[in-house]
C-alpha positions as CSV (number, residue, x, y, z in Angstrom):
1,X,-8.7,3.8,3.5
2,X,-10.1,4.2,7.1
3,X,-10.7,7.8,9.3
4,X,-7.0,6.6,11.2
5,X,-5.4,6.3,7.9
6,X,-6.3,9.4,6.7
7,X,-6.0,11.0,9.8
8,X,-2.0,9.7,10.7
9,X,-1.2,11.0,6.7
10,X,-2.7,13.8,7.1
11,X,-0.5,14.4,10.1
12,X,2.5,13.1,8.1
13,X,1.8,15.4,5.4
14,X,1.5,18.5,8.0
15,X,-2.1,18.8,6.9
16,X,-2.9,18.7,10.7
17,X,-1.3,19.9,13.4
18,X,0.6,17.1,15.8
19,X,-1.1,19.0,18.8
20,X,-4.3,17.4,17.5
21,X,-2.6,14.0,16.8
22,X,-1.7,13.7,20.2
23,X,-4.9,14.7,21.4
24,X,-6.6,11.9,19.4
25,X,-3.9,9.2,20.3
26,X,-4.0,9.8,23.9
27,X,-7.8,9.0,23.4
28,X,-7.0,5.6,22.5
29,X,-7.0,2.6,24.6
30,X,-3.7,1.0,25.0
31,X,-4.6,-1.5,22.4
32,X,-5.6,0.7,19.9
33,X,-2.4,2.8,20.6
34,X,0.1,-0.5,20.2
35,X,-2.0,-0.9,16.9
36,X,-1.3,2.9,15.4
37,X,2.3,2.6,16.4
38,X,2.7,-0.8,14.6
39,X,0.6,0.7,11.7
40,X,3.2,3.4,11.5
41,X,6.1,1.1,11.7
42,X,4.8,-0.6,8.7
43,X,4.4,2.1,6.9
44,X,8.0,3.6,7.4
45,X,9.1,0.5,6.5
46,X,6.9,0.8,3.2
47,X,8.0,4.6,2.5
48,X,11.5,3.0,2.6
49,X,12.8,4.7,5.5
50,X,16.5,4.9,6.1
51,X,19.0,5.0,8.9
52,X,19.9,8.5,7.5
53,X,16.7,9.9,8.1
54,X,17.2,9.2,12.6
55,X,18.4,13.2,12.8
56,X,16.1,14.6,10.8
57,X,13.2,12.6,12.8
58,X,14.2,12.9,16.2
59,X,14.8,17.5,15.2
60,X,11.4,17.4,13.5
61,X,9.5,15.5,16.5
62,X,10.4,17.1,19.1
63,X,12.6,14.7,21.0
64,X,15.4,15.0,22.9
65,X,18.4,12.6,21.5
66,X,18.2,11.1,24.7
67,X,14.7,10.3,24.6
68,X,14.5,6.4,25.0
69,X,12.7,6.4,21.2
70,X,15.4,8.8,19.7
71,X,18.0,6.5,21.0
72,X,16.8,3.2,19.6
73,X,16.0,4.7,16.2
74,X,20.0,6.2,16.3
75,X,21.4,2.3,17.0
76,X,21.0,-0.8,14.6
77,X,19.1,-1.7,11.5
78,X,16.1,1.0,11.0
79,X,13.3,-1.8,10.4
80,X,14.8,-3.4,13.7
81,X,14.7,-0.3,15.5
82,X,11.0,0.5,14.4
83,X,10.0,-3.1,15.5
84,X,11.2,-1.4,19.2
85,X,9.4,2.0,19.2
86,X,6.6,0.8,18.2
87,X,6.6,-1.8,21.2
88,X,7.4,0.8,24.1
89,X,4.8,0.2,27.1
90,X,4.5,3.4,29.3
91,X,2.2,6.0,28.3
92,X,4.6,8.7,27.8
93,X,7.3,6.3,25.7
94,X,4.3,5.6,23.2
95,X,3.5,8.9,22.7
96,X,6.9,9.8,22.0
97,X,7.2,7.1,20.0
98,X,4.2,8.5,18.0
99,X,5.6,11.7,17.5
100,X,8.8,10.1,16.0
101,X,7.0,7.7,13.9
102,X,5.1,10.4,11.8
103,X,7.9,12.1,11.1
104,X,9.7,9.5,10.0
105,X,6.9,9.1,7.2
106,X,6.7,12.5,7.1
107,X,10.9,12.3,5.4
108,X,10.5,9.2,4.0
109,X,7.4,9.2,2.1
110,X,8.7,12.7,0.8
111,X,11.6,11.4,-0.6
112,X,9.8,8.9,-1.9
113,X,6.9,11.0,-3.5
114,X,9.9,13.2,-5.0
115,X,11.6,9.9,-6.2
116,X,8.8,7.4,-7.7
117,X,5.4,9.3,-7.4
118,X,6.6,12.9,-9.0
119,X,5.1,12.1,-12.5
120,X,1.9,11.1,-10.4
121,X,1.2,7.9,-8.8
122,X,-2.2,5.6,-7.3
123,X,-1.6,6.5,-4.0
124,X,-4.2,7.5,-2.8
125,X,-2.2,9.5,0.1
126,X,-0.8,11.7,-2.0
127,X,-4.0,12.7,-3.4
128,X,-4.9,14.2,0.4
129,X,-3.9,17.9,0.0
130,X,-6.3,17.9,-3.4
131,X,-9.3,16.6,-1.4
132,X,-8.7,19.0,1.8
């Protein structure tokens, strides 16, 4: 567990406010940024994200469905689709792409904290709203 990885669950977990999250990504060289966004792809992958979960994402990040990240995340195999937004080049595209990436952590590692980690669990993430 790093600062960035508490930081982007603590945004997942609305512990932060994205306004900040922003703030601290647009910080970041272009480098770091492609890192983060293939961070978070991994990690929706691991919360077991689903294509179900697209609506939901795109409403709760603030993107319009038309939104080049909102659209690849509606087409195609989810883990595919990741793979794409978290690839996006220009500036603006990555930081949408941001935005939609935590939420998609944000659904999918709640329905998986409901699912497998309700009885209590070793990750450590879930542990964040106890330390804060």
């Amino acid at each position: 567990m790093n600062e960035r990885d508490v930081l982007l669950n603590e945004l997942a977990q609305g512990l932060r406010p994205m306004s900040e999250g922003i703030e601290w990504f647009d910080g970041l060289s272009q480098e770091e940024q492609s890192e983060v966004l293939l961070f978070l792809r991994h990690h929706c992958v691991q919360a077991r994200a689903v294509a179900e979960d697209a609506p939901e994402s795109i409403r709760r990040s603030g993107l319009r469905p038309t939104h080049t990240p909102a659209v690849l995340i509606s087409r195609g195999r989810i883990d595919e689709q990741l793979g794409k937004i978290a690839g996006l080049i220009p500036l603006d595209e990555r930081r949408k792409a941001f935005r939609l990436l935590i939420a998609v952590i944000t659904i999918a590692d709640a329905r998986r904290r409901e699912r497998f980690c309700s009885g209590g669990c070793s990750h450590w993430w879930h542990r964040l709203s106890a330390v804060s």
